[in-house]
TORKOL-4160 file (C-alpha; in steps of 0.2 Angstrom, whole numbers, padded with zeros to 4 digits, m for minus):
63
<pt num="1" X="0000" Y="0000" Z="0000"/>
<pt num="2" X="0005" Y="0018" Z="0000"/>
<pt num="3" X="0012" Y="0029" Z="0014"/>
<pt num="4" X="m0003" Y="0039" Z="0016"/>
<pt num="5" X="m0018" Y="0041" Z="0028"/>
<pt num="6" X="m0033" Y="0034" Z="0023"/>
<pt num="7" X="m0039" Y="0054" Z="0026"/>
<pt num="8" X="m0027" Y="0061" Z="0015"/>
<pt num="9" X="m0035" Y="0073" Z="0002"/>
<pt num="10" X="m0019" Y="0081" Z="m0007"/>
<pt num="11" X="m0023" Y="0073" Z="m0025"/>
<pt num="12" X="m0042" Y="0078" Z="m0023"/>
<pt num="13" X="m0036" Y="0095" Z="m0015"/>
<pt num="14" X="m0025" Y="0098" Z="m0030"/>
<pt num="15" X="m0038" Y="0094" Z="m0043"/>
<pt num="16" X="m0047" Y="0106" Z="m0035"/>
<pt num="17" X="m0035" Y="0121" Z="m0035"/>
<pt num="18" X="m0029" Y="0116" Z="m0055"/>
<pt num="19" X="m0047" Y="0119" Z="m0059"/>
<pt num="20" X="m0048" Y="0135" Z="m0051"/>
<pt num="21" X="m0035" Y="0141" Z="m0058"/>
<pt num="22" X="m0039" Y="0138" Z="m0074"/>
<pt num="23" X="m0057" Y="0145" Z="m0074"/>
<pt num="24" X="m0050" Y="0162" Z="m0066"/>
<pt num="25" X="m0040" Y="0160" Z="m0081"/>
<pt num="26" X="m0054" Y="0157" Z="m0096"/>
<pt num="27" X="m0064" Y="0171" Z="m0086"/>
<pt num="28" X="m0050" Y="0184" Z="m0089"/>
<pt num="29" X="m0049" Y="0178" Z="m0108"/>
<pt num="30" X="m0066" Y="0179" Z="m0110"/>
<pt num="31" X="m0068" Y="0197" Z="m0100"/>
<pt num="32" X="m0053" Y="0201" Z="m0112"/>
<pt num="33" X="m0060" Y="0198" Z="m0129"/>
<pt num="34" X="m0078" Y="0206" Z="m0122"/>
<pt num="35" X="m0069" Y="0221" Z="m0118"/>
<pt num="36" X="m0059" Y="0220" Z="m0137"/>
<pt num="37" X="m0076" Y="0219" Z="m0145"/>
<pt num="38" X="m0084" Y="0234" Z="m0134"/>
<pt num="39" X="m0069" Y="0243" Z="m0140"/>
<pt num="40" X="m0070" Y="0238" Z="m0159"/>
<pt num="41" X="m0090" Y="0241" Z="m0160"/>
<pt num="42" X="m0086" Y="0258" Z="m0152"/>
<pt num="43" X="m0071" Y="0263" Z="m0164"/>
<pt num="44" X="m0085" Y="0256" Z="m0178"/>
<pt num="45" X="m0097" Y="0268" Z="m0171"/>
<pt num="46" X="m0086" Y="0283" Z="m0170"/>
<pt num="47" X="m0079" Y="0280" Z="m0189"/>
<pt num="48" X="m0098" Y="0280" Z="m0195"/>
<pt num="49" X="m0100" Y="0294" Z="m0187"/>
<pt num="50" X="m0085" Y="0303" Z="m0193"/>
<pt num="51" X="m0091" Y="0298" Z="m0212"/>
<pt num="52" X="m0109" Y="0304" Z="m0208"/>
<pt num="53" X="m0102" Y="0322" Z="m0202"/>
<pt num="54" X="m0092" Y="0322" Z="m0217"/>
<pt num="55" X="m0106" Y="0319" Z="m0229"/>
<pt num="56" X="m0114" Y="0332" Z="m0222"/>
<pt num="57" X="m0103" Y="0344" Z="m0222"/>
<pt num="58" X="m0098" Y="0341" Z="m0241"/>
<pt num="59" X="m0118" Y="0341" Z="m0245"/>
<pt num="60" X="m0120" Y="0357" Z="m0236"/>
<pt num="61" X="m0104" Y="0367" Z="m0240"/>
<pt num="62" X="m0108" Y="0363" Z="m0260"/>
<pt num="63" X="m0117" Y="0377" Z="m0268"/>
């Protein structure tokens, strides 16, 4: 048999830390690419906006 008590939980215990690890890990990765798209559709926004404005401006300043 093996040295250890019939209590002992360390393989359990380190399953248990492994796993939480990596799900704090794919939480970040998945807040990070959330927080990439927010930023792409805003900078999408912002350029149709920009071309909008432009438009106008051509529209209006053309006699």
């Amino acid at each position: 048999m093996t040295n250890r008590d019939w209590y002992d939980d360390r393989d359990y215990e380190s399953a248990v830390e492994r796993a939480e690890r990596m799900t704090r890990i794919g939480w970040r990765a998945i807040a990070g690419v959330v927080g990439l798209l927010g930023i792409g559709v805003i900078a999408v926004v912002v350029v149709c906006l920009a071309v909008v404005i432009g438009m106008a401006y051509v529209v209006v300043a053309v006699p």
